[in-house]
N, CA, C and O atoms as a Tinker XYZ file with bonds, in Angstrom:
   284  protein
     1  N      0.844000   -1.183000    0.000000    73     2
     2  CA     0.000000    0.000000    0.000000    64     1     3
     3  C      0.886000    1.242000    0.000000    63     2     4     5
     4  O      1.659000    1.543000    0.910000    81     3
     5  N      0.710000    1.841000   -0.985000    73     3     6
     6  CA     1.052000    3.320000   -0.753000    64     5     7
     7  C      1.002000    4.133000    0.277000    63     6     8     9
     8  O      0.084000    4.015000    1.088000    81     7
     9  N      2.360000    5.476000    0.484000    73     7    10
    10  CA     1.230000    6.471000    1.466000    64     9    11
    11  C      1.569000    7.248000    0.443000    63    10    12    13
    12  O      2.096000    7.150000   -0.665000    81    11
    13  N      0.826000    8.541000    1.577000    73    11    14
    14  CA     0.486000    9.669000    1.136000    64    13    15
    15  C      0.705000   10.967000    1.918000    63    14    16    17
    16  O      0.632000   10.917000    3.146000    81    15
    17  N      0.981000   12.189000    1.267000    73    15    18
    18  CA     1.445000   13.396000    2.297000    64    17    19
    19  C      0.661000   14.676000    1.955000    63    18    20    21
    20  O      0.853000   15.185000    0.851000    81    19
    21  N     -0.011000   15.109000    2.622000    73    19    22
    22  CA    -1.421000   15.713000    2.585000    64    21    23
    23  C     -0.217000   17.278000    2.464000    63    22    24    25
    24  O      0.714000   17.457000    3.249000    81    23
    25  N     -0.564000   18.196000    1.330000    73    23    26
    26  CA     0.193000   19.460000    1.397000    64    25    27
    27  C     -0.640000   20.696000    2.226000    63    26    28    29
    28  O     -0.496000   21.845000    1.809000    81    27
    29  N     -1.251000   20.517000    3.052000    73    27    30
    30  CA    -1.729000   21.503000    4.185000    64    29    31
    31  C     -1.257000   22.552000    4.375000    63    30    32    33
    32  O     -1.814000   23.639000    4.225000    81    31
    33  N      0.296000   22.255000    4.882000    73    31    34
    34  CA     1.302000   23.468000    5.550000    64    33    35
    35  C      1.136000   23.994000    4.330000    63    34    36    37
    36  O      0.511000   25.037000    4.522000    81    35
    37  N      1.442000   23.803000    2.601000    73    35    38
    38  CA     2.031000   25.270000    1.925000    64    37    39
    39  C      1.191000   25.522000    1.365000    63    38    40    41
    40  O      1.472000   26.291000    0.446000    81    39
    41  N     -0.590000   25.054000    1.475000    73    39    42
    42  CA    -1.311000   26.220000    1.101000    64    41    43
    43  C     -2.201000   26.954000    2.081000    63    42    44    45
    44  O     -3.008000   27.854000    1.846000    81    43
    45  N     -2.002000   26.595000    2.799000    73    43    46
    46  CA    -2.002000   27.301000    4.552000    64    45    47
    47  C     -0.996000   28.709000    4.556000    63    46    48    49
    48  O     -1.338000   29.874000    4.758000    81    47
    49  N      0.207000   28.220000    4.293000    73    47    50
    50  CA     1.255000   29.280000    4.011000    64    49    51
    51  C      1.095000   30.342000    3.525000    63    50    52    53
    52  O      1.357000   31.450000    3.993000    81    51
    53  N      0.133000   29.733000    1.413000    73    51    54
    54  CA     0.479000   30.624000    0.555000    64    53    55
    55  C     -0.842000   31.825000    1.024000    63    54    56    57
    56  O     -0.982000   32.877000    0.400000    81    55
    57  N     -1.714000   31.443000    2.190000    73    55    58
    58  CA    -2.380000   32.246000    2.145000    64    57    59
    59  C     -2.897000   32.957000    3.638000    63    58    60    61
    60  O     -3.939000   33.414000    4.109000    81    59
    61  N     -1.147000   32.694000    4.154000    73    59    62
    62  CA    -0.538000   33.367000    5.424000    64    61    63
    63  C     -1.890000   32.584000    6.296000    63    62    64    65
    64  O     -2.687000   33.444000    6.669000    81    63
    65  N     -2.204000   31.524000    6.591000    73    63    66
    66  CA    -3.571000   30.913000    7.557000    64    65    67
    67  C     -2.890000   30.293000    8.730000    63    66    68    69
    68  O     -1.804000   29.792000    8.441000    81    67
    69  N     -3.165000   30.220000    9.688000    73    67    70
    70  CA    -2.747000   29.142000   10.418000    64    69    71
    71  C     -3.114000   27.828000   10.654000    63    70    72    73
    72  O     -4.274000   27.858000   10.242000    81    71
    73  N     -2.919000   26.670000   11.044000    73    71    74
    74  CA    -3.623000   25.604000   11.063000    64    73    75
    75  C     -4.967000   25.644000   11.628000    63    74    76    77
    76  O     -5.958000   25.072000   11.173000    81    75
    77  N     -4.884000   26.525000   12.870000    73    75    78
    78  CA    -6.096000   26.783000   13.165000    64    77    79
    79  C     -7.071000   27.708000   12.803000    63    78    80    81
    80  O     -8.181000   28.000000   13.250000    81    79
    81  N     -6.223000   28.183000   11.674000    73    79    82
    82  CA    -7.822000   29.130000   10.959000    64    81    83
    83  C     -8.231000   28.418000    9.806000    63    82    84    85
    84  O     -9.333000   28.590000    9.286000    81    83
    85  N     -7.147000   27.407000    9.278000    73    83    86
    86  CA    -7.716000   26.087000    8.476000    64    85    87
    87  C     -8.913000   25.320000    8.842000    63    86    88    89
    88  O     -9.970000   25.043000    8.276000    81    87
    89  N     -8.369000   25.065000   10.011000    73    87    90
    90  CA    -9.223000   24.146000   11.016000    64    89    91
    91  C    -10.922000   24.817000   11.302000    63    90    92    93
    92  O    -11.785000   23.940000   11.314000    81    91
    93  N    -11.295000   25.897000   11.467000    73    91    94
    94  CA   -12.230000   27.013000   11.846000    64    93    95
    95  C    -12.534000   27.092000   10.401000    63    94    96    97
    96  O    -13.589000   26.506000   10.158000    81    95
    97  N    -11.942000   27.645000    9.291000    73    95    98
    98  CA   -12.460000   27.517000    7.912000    64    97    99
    99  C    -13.135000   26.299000    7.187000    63    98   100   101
   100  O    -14.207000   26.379000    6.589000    81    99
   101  N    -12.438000   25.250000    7.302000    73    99   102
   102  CA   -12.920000   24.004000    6.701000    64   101   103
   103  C    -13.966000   23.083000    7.688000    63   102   104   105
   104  O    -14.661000   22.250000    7.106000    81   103
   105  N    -14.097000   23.216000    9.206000    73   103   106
   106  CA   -14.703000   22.509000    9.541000    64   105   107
   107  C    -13.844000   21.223000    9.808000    63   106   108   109
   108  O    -14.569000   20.265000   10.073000    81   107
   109  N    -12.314000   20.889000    9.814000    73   107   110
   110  CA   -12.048000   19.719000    9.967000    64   109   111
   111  C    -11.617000   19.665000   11.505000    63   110   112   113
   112  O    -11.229000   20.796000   11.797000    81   111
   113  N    -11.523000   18.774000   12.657000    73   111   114
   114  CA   -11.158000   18.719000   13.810000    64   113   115
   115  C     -9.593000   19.259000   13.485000    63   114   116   117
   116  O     -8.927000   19.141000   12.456000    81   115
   117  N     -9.277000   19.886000   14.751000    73   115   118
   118  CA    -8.367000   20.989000   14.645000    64   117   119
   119  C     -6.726000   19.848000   14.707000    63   118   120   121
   120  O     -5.832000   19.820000   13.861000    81   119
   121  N     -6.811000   19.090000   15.917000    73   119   122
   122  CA    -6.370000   17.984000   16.174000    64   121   123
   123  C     -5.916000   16.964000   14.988000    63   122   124   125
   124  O     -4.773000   16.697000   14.620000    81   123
   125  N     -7.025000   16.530000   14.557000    73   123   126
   126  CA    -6.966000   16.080000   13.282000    64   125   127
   127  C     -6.049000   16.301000   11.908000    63   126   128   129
   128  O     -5.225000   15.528000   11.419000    81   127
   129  N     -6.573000   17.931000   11.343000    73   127   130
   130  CA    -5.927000   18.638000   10.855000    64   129   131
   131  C     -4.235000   18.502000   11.194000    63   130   132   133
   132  O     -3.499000   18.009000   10.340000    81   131
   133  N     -3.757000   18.921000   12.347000    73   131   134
   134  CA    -2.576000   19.233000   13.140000    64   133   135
   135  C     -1.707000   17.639000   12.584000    63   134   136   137
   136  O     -0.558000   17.634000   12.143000    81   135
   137  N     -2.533000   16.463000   12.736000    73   135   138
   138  CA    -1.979000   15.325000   12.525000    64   137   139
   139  C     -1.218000   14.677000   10.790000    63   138   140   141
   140  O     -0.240000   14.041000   10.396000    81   139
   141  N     -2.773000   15.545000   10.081000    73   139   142
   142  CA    -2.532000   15.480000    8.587000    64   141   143
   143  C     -1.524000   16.495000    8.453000    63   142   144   145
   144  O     -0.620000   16.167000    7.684000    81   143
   145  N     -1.446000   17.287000    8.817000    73   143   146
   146  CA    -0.253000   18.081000    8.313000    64   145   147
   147  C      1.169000   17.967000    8.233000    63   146   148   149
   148  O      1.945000   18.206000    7.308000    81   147
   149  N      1.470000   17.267000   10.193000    73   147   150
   150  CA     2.537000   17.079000   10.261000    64   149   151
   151  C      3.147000   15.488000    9.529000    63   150   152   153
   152  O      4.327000   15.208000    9.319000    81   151
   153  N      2.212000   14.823000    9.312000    73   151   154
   154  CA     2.765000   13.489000    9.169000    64   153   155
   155  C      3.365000   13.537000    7.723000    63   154   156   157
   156  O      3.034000   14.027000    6.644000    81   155
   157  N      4.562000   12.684000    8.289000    73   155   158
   158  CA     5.747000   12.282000    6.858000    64   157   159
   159  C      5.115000   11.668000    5.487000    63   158   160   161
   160  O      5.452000   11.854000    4.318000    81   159
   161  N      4.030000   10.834000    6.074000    73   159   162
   162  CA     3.289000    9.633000    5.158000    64   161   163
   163  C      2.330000    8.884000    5.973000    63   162   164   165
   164  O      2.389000    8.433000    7.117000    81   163
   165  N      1.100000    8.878000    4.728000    73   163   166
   166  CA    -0.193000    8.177000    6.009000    64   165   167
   167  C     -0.629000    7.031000    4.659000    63   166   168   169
   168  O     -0.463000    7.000000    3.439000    81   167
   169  N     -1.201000    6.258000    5.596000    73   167   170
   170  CA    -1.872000    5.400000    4.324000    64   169   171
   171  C     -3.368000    5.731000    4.187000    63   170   172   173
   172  O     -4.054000    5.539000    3.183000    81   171
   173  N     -3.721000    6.203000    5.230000    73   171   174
   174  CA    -5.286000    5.980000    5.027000    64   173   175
   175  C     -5.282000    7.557000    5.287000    63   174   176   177
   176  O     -4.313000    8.091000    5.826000    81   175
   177  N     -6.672000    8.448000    4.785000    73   175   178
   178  CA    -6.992000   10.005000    4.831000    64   177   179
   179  C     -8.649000    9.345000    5.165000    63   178   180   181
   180  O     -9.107000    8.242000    4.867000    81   179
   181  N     -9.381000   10.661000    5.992000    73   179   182
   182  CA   -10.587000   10.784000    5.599000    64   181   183
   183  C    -10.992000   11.397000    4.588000    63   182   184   185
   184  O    -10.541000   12.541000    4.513000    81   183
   185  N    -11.989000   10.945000    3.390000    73   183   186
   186  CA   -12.221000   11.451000    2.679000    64   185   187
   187  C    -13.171000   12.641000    2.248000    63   186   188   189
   188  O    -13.377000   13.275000    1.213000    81   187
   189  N    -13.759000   12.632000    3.845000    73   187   190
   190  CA   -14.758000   13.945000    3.761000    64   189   191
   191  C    -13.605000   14.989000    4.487000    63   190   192   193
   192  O    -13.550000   16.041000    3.850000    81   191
   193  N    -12.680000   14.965000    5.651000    73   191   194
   194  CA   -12.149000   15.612000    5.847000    64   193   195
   195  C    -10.771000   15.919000    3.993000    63   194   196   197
   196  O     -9.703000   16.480000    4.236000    81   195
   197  N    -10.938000   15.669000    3.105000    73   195   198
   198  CA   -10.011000   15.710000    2.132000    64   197   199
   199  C    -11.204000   16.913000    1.252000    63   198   200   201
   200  O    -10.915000   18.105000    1.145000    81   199
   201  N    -12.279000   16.429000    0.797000    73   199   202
   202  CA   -13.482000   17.115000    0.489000    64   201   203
   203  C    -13.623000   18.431000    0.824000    63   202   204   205
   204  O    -13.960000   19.375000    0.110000    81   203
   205  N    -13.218000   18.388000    2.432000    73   203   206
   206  CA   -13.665000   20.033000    3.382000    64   205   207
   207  C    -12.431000   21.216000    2.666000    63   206   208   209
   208  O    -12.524000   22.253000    2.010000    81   207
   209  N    -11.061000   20.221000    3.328000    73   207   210
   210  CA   -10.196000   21.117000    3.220000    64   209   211
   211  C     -9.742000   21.231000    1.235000    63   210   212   213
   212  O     -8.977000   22.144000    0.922000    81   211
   213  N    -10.001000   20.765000    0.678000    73   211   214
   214  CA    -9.617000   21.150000   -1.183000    64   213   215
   215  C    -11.004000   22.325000   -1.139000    63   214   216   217
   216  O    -10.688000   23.370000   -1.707000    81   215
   217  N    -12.455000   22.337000   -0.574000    73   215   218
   218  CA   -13.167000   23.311000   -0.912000    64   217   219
   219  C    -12.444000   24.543000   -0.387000    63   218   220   221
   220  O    -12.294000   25.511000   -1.133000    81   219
   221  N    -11.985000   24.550000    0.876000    73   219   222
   222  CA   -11.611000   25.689000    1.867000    64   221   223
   223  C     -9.931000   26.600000    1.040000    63   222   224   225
   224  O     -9.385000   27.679000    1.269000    81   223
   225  N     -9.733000   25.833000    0.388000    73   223   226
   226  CA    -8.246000   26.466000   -0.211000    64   225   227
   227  C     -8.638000   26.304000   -1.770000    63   226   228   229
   228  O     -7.721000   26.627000   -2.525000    81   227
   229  N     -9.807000   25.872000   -2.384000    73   227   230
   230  CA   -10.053000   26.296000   -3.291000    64   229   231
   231  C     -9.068000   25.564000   -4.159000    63   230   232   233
   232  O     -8.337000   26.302000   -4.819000    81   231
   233  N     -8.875000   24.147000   -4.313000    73   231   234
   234  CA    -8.183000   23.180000   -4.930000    64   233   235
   235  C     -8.851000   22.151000   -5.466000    63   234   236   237
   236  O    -10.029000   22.122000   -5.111000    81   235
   237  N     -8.508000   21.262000   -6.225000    73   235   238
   238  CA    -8.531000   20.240000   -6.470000    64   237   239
   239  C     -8.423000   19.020000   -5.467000    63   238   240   241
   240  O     -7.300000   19.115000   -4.970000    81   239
   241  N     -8.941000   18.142000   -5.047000    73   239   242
   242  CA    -8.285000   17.096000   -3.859000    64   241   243
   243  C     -7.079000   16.777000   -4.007000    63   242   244   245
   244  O     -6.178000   16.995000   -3.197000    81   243
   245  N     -6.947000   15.975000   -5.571000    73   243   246
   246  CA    -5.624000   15.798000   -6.203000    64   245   247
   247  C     -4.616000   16.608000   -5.783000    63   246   248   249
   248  O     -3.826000   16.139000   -4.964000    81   247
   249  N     -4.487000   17.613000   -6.130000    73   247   250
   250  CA    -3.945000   18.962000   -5.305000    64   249   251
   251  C     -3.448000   18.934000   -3.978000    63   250   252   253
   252  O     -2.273000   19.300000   -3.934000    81   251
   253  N     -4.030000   18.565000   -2.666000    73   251   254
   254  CA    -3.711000   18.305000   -1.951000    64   253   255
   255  C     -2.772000   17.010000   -1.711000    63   254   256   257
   256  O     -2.119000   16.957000   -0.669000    81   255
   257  N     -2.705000   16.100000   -2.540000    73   255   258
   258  CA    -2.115000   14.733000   -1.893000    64   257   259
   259  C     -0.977000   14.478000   -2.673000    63   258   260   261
   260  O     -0.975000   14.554000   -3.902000    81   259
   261  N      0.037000   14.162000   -1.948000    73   259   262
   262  CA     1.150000   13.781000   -2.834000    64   261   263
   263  C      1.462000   12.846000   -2.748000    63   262   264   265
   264  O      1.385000   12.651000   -1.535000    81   263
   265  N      1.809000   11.986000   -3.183000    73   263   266
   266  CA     2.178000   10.497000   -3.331000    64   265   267
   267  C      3.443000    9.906000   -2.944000    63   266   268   269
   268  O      4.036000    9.669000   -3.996000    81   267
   269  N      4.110000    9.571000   -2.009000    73   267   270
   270  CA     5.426000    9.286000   -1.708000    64   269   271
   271  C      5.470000    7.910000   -2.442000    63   270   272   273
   272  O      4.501000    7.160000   -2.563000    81   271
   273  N      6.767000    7.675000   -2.929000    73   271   274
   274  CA     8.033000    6.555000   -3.233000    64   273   275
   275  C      7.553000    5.487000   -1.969000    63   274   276   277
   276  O      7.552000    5.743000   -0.765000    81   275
   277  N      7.181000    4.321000   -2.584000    73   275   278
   278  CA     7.074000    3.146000   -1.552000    64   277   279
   279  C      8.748000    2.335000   -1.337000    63   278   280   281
   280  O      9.347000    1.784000   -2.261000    81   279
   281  N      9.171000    2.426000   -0.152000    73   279   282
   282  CA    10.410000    1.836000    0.137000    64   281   283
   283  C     10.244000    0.786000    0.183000    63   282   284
   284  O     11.179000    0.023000    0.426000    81   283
């Protein structure tokens, strides 16, 4: 199984937000959020929390997820 690395932090960044005004914007648990962001590689995402945050930054889902190299 693949993972995956949710790009949160740099469009959070590009639009000076903090996680927690992500979190307050999209509706996703703040906690939650905090977890997708920092992690190296996940295998599994929620897909309504993926849904919230691509509406809230105005993306594509695709957009958000990057695909890491399986070791």
């Amino acid at each position: 199984m693949g993972l995956v690395r949710l790009r949160i932090k740099e469009f959070a960044e590009e639009r000076n937000w903090t996680l927690r005004e992500v979190s307050e914007r999209s509706g996703v648990n703040y906690s939650t959020l905090k977890t997708y962001a920092r992690s190296p590689g996940m295998a599994t995402v929620d897909a309504s929390a993926l849904l919230k945050l691509a509406r809230v930054f105005d993306v594509l889902v695709e957009d958000l997820i990057e695909e890491l190299e399986e070791s």
